[in-house]
Every structure is written in structure tokens, then in C-alpha cells.
DRENTORKOL-3810 file (N, C-alpha, C; in nm, 4 decimals):
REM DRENTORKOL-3810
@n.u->8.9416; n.v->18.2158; n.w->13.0289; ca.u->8.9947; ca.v->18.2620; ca.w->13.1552; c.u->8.9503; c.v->18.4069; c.w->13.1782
@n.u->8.8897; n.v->18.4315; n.w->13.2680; ca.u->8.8725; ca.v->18.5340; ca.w->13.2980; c.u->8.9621; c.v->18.6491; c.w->13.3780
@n.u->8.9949; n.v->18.7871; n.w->13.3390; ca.u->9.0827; ca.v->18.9030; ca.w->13.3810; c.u->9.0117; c.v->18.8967; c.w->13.5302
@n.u->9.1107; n.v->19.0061; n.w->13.5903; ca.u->9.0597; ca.v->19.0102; ca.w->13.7163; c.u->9.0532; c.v->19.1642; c.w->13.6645
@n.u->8.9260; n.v->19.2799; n.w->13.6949; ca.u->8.9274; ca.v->19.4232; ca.w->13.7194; c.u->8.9741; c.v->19.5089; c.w->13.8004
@n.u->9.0242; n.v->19.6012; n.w->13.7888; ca.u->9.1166; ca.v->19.6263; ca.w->13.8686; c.u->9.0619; c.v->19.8249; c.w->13.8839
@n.u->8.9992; n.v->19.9213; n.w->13.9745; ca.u->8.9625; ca.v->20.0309; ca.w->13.8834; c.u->9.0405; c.v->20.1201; c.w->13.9964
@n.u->9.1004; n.v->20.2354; n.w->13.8775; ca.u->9.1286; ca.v->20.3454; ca.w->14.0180; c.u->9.0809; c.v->20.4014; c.w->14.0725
@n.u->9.1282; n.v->20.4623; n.w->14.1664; ca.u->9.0946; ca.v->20.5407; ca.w->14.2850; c.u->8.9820; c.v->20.6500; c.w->14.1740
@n.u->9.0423; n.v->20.7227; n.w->14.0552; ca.u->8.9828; ca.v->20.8653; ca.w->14.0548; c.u->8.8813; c.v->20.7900; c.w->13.9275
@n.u->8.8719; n.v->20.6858; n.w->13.8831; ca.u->8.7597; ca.v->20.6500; ca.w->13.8074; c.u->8.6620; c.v->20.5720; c.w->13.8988
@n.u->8.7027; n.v->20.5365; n.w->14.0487; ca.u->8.5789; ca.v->20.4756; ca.w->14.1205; c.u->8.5247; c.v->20.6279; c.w->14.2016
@n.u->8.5880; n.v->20.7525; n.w->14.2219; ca.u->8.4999; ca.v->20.8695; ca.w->14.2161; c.u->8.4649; c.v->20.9032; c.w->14.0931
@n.u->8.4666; n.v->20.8995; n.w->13.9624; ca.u->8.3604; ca.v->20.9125; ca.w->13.8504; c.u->8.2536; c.v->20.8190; c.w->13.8266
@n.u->8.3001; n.v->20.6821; n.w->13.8804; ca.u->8.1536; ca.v->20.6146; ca.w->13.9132; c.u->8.0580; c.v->20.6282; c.w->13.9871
@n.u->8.0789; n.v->20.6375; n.w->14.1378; ca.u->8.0265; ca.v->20.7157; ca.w->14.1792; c.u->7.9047; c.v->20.8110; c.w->14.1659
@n.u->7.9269; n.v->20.9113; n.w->14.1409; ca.u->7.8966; ca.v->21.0125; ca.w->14.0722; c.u->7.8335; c.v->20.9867; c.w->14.0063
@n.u->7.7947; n.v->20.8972; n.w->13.9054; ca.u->7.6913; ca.v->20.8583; ca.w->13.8293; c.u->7.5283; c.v->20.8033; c.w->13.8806
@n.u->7.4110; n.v->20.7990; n.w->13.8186; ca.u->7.3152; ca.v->20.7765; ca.w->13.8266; c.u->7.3177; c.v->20.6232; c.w->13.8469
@n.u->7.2294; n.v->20.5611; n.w->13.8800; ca.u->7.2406; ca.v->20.4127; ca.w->13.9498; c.u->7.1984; c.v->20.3237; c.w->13.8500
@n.u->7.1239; n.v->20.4367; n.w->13.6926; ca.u->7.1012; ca.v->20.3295; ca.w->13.6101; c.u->7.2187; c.v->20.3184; c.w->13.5420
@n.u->7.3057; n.v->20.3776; n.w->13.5191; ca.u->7.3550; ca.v->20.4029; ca.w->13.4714; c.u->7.5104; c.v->20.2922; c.w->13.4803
@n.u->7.5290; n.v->20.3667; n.w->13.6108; ca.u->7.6098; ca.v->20.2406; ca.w->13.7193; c.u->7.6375; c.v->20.1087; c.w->13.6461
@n.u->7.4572; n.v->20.0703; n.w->13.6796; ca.u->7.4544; ca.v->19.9454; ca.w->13.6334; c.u->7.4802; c.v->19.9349; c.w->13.4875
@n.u->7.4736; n.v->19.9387; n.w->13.3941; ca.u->7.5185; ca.v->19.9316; ca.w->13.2828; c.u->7.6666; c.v->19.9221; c.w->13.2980
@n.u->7.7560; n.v->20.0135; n.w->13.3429; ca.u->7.9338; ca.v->19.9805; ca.w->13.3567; c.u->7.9570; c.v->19.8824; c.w->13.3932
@n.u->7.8362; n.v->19.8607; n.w->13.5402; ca.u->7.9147; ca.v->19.7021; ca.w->13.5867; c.u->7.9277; c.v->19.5859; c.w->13.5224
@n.u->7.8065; n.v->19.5904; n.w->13.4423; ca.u->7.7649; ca.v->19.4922; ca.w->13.3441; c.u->7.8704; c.v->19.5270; c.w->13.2535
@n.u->7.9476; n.v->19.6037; n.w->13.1776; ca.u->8.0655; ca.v->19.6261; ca.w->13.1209; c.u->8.1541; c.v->19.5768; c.w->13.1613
@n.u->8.1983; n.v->19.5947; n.w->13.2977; ca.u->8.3428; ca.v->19.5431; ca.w->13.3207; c.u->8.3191; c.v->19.4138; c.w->13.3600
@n.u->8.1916; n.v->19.3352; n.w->13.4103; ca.u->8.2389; ca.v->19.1800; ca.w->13.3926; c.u->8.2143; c.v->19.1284; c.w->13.2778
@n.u->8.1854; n.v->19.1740; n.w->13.1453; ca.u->8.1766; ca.v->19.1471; ca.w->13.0316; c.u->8.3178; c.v->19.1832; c.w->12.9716
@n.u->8.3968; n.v->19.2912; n.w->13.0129; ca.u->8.5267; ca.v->19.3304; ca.w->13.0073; c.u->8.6432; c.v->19.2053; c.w->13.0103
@n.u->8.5985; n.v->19.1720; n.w->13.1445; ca.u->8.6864; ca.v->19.0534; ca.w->13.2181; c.u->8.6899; c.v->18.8995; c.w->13.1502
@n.u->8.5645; n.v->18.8314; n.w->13.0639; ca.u->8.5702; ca.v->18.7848; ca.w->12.9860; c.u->8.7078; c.v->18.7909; c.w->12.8169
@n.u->8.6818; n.v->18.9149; n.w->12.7725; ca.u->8.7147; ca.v->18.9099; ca.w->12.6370; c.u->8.7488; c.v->19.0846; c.w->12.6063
@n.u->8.8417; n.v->19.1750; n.w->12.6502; ca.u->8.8889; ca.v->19.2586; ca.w->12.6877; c.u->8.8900; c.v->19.3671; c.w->12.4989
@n.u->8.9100; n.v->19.2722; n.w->12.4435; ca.u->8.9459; ca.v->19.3102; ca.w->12.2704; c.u->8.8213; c.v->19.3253; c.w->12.2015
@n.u->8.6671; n.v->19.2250; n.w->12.2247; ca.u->8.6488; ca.v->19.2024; ca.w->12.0898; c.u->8.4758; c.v->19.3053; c.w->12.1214
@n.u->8.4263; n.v->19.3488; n.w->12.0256; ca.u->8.2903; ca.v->19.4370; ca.w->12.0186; c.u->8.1875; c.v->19.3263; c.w->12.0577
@n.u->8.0579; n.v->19.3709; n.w->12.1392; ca.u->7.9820; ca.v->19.3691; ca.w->12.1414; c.u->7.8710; c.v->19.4225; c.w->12.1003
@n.u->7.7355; n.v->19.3624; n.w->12.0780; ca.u->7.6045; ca.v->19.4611; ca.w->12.0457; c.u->7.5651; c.v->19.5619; c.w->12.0951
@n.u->7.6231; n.v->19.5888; n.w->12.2553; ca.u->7.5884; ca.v->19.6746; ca.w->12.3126; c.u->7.7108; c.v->19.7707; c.w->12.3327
@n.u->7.8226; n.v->19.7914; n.w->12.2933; ca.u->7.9467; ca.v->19.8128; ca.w->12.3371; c.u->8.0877; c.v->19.8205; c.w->12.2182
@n.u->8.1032; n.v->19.9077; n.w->12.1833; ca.u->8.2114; ca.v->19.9037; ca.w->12.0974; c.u->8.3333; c.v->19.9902; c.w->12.1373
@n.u->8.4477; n.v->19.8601; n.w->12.1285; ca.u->8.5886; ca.v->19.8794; ca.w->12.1904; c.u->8.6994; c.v->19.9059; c.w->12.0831
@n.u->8.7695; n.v->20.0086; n.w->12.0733; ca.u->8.8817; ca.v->20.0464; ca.w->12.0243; c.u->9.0005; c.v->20.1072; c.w->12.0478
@n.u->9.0964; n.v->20.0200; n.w->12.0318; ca.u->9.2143; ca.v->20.0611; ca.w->12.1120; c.u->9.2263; c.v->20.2203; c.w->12.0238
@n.u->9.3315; n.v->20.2640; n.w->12.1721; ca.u->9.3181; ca.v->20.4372; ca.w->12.1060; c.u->9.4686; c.v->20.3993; c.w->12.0476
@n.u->9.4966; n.v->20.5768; n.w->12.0120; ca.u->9.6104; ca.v->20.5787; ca.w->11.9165; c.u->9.6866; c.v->20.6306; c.w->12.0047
@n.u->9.8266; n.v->20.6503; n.w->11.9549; ca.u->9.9250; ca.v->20.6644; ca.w->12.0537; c.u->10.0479; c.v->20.5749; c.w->12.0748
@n.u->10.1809; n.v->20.6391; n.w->12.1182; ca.u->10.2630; ca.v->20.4950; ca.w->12.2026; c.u->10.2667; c.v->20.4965; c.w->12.3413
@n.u->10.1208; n.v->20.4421; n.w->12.3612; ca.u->10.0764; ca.v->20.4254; ca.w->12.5053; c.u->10.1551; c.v->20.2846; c.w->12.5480
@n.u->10.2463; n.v->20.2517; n.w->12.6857; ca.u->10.2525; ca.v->20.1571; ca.w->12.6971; c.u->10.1898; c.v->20.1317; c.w->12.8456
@n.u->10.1390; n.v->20.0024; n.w->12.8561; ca.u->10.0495; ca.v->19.9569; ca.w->12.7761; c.u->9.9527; c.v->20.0085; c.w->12.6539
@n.u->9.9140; n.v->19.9936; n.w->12.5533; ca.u->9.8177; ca.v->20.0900; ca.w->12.4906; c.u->9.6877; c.v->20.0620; c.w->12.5620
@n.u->9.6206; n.v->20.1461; n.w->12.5342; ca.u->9.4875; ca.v->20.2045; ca.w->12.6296; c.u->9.3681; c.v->20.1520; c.w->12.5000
@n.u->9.2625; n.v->20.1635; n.w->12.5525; ca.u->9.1493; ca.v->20.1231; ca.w->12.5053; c.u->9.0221; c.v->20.1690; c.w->12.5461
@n.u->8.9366; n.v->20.1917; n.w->12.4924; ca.u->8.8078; ca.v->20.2786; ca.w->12.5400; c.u->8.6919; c.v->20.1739; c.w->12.4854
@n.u->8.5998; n.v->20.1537; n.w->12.5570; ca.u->8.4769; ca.v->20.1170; ca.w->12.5127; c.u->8.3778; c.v->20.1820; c.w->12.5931
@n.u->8.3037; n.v->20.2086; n.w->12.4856; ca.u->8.1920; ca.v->20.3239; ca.w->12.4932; c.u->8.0289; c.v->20.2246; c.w->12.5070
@n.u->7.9948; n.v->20.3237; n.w->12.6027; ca.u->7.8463; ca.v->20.2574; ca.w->12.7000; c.u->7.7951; c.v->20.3865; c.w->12.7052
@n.u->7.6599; n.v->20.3812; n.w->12.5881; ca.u->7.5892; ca.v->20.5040; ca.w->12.5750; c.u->7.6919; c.v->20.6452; c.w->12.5738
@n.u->7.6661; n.v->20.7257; n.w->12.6482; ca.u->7.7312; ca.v->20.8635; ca.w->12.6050; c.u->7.8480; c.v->20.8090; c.w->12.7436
@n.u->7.8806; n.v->20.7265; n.w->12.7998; ca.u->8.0042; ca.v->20.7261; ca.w->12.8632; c.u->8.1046; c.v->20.6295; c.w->12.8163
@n.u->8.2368; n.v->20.6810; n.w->12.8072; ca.u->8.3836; ca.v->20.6310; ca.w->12.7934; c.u->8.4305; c.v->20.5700; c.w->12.9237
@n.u->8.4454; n.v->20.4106; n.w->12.9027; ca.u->8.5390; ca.v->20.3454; ca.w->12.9728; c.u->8.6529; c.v->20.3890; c.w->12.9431
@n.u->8.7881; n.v->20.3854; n.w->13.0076; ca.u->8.9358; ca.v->20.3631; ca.w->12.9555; c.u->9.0107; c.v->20.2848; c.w->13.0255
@n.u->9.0885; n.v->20.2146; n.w->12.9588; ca.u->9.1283; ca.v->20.1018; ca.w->13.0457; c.u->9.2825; c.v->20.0273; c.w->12.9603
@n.u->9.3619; n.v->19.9723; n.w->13.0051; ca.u->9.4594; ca.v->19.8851; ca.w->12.9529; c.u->9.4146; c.v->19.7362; c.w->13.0176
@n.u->9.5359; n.v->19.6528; n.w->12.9155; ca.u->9.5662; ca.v->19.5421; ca.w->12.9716; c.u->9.7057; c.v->19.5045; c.w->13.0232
@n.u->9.6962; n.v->19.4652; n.w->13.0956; ca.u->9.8574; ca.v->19.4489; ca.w->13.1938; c.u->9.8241; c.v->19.3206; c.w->13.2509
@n.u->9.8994; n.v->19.2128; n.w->13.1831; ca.u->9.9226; ca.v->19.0513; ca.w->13.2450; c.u->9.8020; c.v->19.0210; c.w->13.2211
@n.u->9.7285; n.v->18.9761; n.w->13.3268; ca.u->9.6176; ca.v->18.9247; ca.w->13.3387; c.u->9.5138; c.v->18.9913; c.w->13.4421
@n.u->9.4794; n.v->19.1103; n.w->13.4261; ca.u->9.4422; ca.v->19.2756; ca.w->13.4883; c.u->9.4021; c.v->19.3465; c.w->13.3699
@n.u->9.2615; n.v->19.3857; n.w->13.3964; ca.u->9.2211; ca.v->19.4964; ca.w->13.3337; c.u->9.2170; c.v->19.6352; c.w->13.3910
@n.u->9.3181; n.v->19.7319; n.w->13.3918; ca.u->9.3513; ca.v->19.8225; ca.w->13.4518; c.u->9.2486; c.v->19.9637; c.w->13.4038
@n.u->9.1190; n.v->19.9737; n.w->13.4293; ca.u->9.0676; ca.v->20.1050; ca.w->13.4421; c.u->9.0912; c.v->20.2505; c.w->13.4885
@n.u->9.0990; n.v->20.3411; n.w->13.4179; ca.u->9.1881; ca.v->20.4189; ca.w->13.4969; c.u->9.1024; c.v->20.5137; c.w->13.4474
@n.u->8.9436; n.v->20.5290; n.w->13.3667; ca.u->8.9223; ca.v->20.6571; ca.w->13.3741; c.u->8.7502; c.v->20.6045; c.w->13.3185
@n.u->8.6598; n.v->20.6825; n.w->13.3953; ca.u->8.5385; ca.v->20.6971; ca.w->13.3141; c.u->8.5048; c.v->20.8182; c.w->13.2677
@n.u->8.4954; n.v->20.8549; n.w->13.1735; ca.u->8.4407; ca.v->20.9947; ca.w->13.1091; c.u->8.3073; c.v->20.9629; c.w->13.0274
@n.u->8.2570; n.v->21.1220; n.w->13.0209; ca.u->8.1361; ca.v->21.1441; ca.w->12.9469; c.u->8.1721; c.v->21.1822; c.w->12.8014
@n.u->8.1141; n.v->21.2010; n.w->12.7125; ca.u->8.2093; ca.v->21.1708; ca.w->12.5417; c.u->8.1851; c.v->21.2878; c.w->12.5620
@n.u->8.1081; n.v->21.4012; n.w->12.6168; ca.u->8.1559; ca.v->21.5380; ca.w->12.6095; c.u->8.3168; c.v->21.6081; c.w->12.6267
@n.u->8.3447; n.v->21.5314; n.w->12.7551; ca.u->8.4484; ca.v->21.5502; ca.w->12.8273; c.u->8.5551; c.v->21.5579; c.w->12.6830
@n.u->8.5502; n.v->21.4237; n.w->12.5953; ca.u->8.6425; ca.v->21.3937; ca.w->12.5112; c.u->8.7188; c.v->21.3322; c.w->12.5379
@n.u->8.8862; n.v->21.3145; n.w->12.4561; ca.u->8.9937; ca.v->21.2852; ca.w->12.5373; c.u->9.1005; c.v->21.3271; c.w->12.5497
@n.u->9.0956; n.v->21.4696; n.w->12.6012; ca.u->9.1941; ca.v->21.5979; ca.w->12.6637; c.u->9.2817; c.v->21.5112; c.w->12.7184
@n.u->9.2614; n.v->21.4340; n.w->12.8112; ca.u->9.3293; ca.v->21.3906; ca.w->12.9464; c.u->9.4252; c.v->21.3382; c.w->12.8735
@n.u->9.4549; n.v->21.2430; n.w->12.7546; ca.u->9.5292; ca.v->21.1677; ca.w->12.7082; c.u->9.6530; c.v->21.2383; c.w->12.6435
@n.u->9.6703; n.v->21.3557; n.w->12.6314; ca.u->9.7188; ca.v->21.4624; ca.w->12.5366; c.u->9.8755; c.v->21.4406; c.w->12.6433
END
């Protein structure tokens, strides 16, 4: 069964913002996302972060950019793209 994606407002202006090859690579992430939300890929490695996030949060990393995202029901809730420079301040 496939998730439905769901992205916010201030991570569809960090997409945006990105280069178009680049782009493409996320998109190709999040319907690969929507499949199987938990498990690693060859191109893509996902690990839930630490924390008592509720929902807990999860990042999978695509080249030097950070997805972040939960799961809620049957919704993959994106709520942030960062560059691994950036880090993850925001979560603090």
C-alpha cells in the first residue's frame, strides 16, 4: 500500500530553491518514500532520529541533502529539506 506525501509549505520553498538536478533526485525519493517509509536503499539511507519526537521524525539522506519527515496514519509528513551543512539545529 502505498503512503500518500504530504510536504510543507517551508520545505516546498527549500525545494524550490534547489537545482533541477537535484529536484529530481528528491522526487524520486519521496515516491520511493511512499512505497516503504522505514527500510534503506542503495541510493538512500534512512534513520529515525533520536529524541521523544511524537511522531518520531526520520531523515533520509540524498547526496549532501536531508529529507525530514514523520509518519502519521497513512501520510508521510515532510516537514523539512536541509543541506547536511545546515545540520540539525532546527530540531534542538
Amino acid at each position: 500500500m502505498k503512503l500518500k506525501v504530504v510536504i510543507s509549505e517551508s520545505a516546498k520553498k527549500e525545494f524550490l530553491h534547489l537545482m533541477p538536478e537535484i529536484q529530481k533526485r528528491l522526487k524520486k525519493a519521496f515516491d520511493e518514500l511512499s512505497d516503504n517509509p522505514y527500510e534503506n536503499r542503495s541510493d538512500a539511507d534512512i534513520k529515525k532520529l533520536r529524541g521523544a519526537y511524537k511522531p518520531p521524525f526520520y531523515r533520509i539522506r540524498i547526496g549532501d541533502y536531508r529529507i525530514i519527515y514523520a509518519v502519521v496514519e497513512n501520510e508521510i509528513r515532510i516537514t523539512s529539506i536541509i543541506h547536511r551543512k545546515k545540520g540539525y539545529k532546527w530540531l534542538e
